[in-house]
C-alpha positions in Angstrom: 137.8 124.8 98.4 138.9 128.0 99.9 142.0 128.4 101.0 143.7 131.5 103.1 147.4 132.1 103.5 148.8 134.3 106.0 152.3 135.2 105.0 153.5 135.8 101.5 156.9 134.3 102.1 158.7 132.1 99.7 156.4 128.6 101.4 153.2 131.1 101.5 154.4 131.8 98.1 154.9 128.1 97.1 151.4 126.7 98.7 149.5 129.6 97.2 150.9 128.4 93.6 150.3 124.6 94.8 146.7 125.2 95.8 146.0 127.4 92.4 146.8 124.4 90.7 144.9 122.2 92.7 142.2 124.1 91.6 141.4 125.7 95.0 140.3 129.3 95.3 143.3 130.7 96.9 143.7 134.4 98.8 146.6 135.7 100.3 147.4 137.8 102.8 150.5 139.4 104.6 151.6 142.3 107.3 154.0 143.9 104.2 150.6 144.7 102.1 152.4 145.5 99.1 154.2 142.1 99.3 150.8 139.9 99.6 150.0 142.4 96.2 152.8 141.3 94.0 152.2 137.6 94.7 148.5 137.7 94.2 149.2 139.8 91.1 151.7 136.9 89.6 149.8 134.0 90.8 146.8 135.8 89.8 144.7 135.6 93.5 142.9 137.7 95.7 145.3 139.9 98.2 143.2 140.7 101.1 143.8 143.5 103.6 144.3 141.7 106.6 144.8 137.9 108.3 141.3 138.0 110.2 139.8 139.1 106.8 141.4 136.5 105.1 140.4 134.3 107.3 136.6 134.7 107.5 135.6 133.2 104.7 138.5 130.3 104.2 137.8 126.6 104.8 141.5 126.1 105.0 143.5 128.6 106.4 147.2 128.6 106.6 149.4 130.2 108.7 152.7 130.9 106.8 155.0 133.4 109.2 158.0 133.7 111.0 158.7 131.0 113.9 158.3 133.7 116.1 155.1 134.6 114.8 153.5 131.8 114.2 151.6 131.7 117.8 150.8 135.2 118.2 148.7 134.7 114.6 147.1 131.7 115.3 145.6 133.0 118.5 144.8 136.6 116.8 142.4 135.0 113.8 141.0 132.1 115.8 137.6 134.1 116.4 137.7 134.9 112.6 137.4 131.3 111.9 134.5 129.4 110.1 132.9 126.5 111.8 134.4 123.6 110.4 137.1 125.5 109.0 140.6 124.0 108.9 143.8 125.8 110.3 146.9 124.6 109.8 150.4 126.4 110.5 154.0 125.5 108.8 156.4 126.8 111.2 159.4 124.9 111.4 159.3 124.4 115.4 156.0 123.1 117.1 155.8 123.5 120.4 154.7 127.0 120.8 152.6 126.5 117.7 151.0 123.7 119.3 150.6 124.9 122.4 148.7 127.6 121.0 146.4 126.1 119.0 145.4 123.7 122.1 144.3 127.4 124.2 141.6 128.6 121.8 138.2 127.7 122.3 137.0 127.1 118.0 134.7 124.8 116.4 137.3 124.0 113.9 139.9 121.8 112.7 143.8 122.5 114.0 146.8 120.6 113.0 150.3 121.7 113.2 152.3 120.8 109.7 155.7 120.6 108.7 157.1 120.4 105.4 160.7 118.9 105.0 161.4 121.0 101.6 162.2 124.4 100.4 160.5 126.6 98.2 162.2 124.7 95.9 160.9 121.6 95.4 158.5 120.7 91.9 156.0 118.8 93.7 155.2 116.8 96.2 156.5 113.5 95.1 158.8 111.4 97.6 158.6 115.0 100.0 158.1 114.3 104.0 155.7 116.4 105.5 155.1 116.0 109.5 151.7 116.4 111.2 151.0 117.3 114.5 147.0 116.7 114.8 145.7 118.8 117.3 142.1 118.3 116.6 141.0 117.0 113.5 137.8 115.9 111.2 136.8 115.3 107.8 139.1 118.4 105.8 142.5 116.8 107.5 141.4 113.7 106.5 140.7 115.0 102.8 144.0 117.1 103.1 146.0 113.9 104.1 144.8 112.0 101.3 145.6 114.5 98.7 149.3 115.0 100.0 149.7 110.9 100.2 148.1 110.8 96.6 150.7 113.3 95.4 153.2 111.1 96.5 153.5 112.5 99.6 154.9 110.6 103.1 153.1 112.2 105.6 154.2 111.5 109.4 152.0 112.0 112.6 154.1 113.1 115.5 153.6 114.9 118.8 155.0 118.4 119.1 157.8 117.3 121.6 159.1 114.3 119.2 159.0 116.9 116.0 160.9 119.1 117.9 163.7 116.8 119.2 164.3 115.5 115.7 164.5 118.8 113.9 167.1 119.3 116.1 169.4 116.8 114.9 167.8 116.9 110.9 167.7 121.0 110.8 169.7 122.6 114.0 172.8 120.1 113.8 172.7 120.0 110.1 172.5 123.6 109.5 175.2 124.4 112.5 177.6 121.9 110.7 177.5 123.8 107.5 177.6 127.1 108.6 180.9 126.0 111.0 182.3 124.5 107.7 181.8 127.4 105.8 182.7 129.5 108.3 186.2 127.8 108.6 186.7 127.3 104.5 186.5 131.1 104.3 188.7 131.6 106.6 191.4 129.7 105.2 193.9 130.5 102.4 193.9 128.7 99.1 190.3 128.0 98.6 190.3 129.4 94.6 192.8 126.5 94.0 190.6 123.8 95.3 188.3 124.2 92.4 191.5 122.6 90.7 192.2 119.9 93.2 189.2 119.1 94.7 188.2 115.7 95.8 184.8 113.9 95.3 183.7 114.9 98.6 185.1 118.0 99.0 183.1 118.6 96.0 179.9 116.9 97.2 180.1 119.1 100.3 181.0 122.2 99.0 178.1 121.7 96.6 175.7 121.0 99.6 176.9 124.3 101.6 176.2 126.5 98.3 172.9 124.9 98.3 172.2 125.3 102.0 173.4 128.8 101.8 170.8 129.8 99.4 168.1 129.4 102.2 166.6 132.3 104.2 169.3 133.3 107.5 166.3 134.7 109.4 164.7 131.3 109.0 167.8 129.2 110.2 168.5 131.4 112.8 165.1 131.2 114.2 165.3 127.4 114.3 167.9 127.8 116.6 166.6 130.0 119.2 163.4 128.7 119.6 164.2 124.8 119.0 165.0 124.4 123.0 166.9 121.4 122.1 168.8 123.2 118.9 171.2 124.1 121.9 172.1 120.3 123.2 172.5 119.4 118.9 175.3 122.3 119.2 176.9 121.6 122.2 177.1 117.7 120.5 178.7 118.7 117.2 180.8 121.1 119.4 182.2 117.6 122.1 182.9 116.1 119.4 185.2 118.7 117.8 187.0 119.3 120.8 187.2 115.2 121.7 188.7 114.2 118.2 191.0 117.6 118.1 193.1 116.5 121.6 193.3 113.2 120.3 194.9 114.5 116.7 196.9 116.8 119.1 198.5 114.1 121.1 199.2 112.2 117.8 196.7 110.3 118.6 195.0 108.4 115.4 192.8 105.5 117.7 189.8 108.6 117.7 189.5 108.7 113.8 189.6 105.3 113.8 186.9 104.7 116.6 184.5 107.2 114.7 185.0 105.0 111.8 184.4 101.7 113.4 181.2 102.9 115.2 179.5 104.4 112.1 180.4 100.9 109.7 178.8 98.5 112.6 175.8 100.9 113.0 175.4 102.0 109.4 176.1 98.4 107.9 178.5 97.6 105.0 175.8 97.4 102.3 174.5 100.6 103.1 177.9 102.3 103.1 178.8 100.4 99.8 176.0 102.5 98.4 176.7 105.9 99.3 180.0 105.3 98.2 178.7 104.2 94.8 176.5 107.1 94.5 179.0 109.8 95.1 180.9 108.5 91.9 178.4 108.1 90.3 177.5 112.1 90.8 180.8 113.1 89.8 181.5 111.4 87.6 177.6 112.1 86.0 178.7 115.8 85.8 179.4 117.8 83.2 182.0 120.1 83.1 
């Protein structure tokens, strides 16, 4: 199987290794020339010139830019494609990517994927990845197996419903730590904390480091072109301002509401054994 990437970023980098190891012929390609060179040189591929040359002789190809890009490239190398070939983008927001791939006219295979992991992750094992079919035939079908075998879970979605749920599992998330952070630094006495911290002000501390460590350009873009990245904000952003006038007024019955609301929708079990977990974490940890 031959496989194309278009964009030597850290996921072009990670599916390039992934597919060497499948023991697909893998070529990689990327607008920095000298970037798609370095990667092809560690991974030990083929760096070609351009996308459309990559693309030519590929039976997978896939698209690995910026949001932004994503579009623009799938509608440049569509007349570079083989017959049967499959093309498959990663972006993080569909719509645009989907839409796209629905305008050109090709006798090949186009589905819309989304991986819910960083560059980081081992392998595929217990990792979601979502799947917006656009039009499809036997190399999805082979692809889909192969992810499910590798323990994948993978999810077929329309572009709309991907896009509403990223906003709430990437926008809101990613807004909520960067306002957290944001705040923390801006505070006095954060050196001291590392002596009197609390299990989860140490559990998320631990997940804004992490989260921090992600690409800025990347997060950023999610939230411009997610159109509903701006309704997950302006939540996160009511409910600040609805809990702070009640602690102004002395108010407690807010806190308390919040707390009632999640335990009857979460269930007691459930909440039992997150609480367990985070102990368990700590306490795991060696100092």
């Amino acid at each position: 199987m031959k496989l194309a990437i278009l964009g030597a970023g850290a996921m072009g980098k990670w599916f390039a290794k992934f597919a060497k190891n499948s023991g697909w012929e893998v070529s990689i390609s990327d607008i920095k020339k000298e970037k798609a060179r370095k990667v092809a040189e560690e991974l030990n591929l083929e760096a070609v010139e351009n996308n459309k040359k990559a693309t030519e002789k590929a039976d997978i190809v896939l698209v690995s830019v910026p949001i932004k890009e994503t579009p623009k490239v799938i509608r440049e190398v569509s007349d570079s494609l083989k017959r049967d070939a499959l093309l498959l983008d990663i972006a993080s927001v569909k719509e645009k990517s989907v839409s796209a791939m629905k305008e050109i006219d090709v006798d090949s295979e186009l589905v819309s994927i989304h991986p819910l992991f960083g560059p980081g992750a081992e392998n595929l094992e217990n990792k979601n990845i979502i799947s917006i079919p656009v039009k499809t035939g036997k190399k999805y079908a082979e692809l889909k197996k192969m992810f499910s075998n590798m323990g994948a879970r993978v999810e077929e979605m329309e572009a709309v419903e991907h896009d509403r749920l990223m906003s709430i599992t990437q926008s809101l998330t990613h807004y909520t730590l960067l306002t957290y952070f944001s705040a923390l630094d801006s505070m006095e006495g954060l050196e001291k904390t590392k002596k009197f911290k609390t299990p989860i002000f140490q559990n998320l501390l631990d997940l804004t480091k992490g989260f921090l460590r992600e690409d800025p350009k990347l997060c950023g873009d999610i939230q411009i072109e997610n159109r509903y990245s701006n309704m997950a904000r302006a939540s996160l952003q009511e409910a600040c301002r609805s809990l702070n006038m009640g602690l102004k007024s002395k108010n407690t019955r807010p806190i308390e509401e919040i707390f009632e609301k999640a335990r009857d929708k979460i269930g007691s079990e459930e909440l039992k054994t997150a609480y367990k977990k985070l102990y368990e974490k700590i306490e795991g940890k060696k100092e």
